[in-house]
Each structure stands twice: as C-alpha cells, then as structure tokens.
N, C-alpha and C positions, 0 to 999 in steps of 0.2 A: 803825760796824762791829758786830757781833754778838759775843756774848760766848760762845765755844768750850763754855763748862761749862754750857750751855742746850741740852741734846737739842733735837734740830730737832722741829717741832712733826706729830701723826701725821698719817697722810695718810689723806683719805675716799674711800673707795669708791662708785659711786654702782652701781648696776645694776636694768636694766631688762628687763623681763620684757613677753614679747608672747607674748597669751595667742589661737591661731589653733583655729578651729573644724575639728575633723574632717573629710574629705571624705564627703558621701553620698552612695553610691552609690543609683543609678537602679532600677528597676523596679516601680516604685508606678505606673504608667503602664501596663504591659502586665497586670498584675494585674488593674487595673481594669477593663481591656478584656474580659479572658477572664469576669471575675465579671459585668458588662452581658451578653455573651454567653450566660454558662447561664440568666441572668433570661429573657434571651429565649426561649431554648428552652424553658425548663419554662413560658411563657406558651404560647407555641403548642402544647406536648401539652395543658397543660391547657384549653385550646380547644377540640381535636378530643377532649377526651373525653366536655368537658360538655356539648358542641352535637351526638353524634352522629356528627361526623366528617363530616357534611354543612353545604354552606353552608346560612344562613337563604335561605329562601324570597323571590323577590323578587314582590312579589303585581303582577296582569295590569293596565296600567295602561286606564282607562277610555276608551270612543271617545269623542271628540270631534268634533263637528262644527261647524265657526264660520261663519258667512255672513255677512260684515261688508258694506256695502255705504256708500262716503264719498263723495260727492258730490264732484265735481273744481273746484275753484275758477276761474270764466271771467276770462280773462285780457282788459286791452282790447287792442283792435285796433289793429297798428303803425301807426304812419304808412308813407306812401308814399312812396319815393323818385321823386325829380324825373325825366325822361326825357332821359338825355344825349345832345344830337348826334352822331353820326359822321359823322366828316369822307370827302370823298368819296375820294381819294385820301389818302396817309401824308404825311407834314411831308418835307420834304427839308434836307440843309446844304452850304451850299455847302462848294466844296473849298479848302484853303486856299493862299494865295498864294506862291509861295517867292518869296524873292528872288535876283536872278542875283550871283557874286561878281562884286566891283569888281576 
C-alpha cells in the first residue's frame, strides 16, 4: 500500500502544437496575364512606329524557267499469255435424283 503522508506525485502535461501555413489566396495568375498582355501591346505600337506603320516590302520574286527533260526508263516486254479454248457450248449438270418415300 502507499503511504497516505506521501502527496501523490505531480501530473505532466504534455502539449502539442500544429504549426498550419496561412491560406494564399490566388491572382498571381491573372496578373500575369494582363502584364504579358501590355508587353504585347507596347511591342506592336512600337512596330508600327519604327517601321512606318507599313509592312516590310516583300521584293518581286525572280522568273524562272526550268526545262528538265528525263529520259523514261524502258521497261521489258510482258510475256504472253497462252490462248484459251472455248468451249463450244456451256457445261451442263445433271438434275439431281430424289428418291420416292417408302
């Protein structure tokens, strides 16, 4: 048994702690989009201001004339096929036999 005049012994605590990351919210994605966006635009006015505002010239492309002439490769000569008979009249077959019930 345990002896009465012996305070019971102290009791531990343990605790734990969970450490969770903030939620972030989103729009780093549509940002991005509109900032590609104006890169674009200010590319294309600054195109049409340093060219002119006209396209480059596409220059006349040159006549050609080719006269190829290839010789065709002679092929030899099939053989013959045999001459096949025809018959003077068509085959016939006879009709076939029934037999009478018994």
């Amino acid at each position: 048994m345990t002896d009465p005049n012996i305070p019971p012994p102290e009791r531990v605590v343990h605790q734990t702690t969970i450490n969770t990351a903030p939620e972030r919210k989103g729009g780093g994605g549509m940002l991005a989009f509109i900032v590609g966006g104006l890169i674009v635009a200010v590319a294309v006015i600054g195109w049409f201001v340093y060219s002119g505002g006209q396209a480059p010239a596409v220059p006349e492309a040159p006549e050609v004339n080719l006269d190829i002439n290839v010789p065709a490769p002679k092929l030899p000569e099939a053989p013959r096929l045999p001459d096949v008979p025809r018959p003077a009249e068509p085959p016939t077959v006879a009709a076939p036999v029934s037999e009478a019930p018994a």
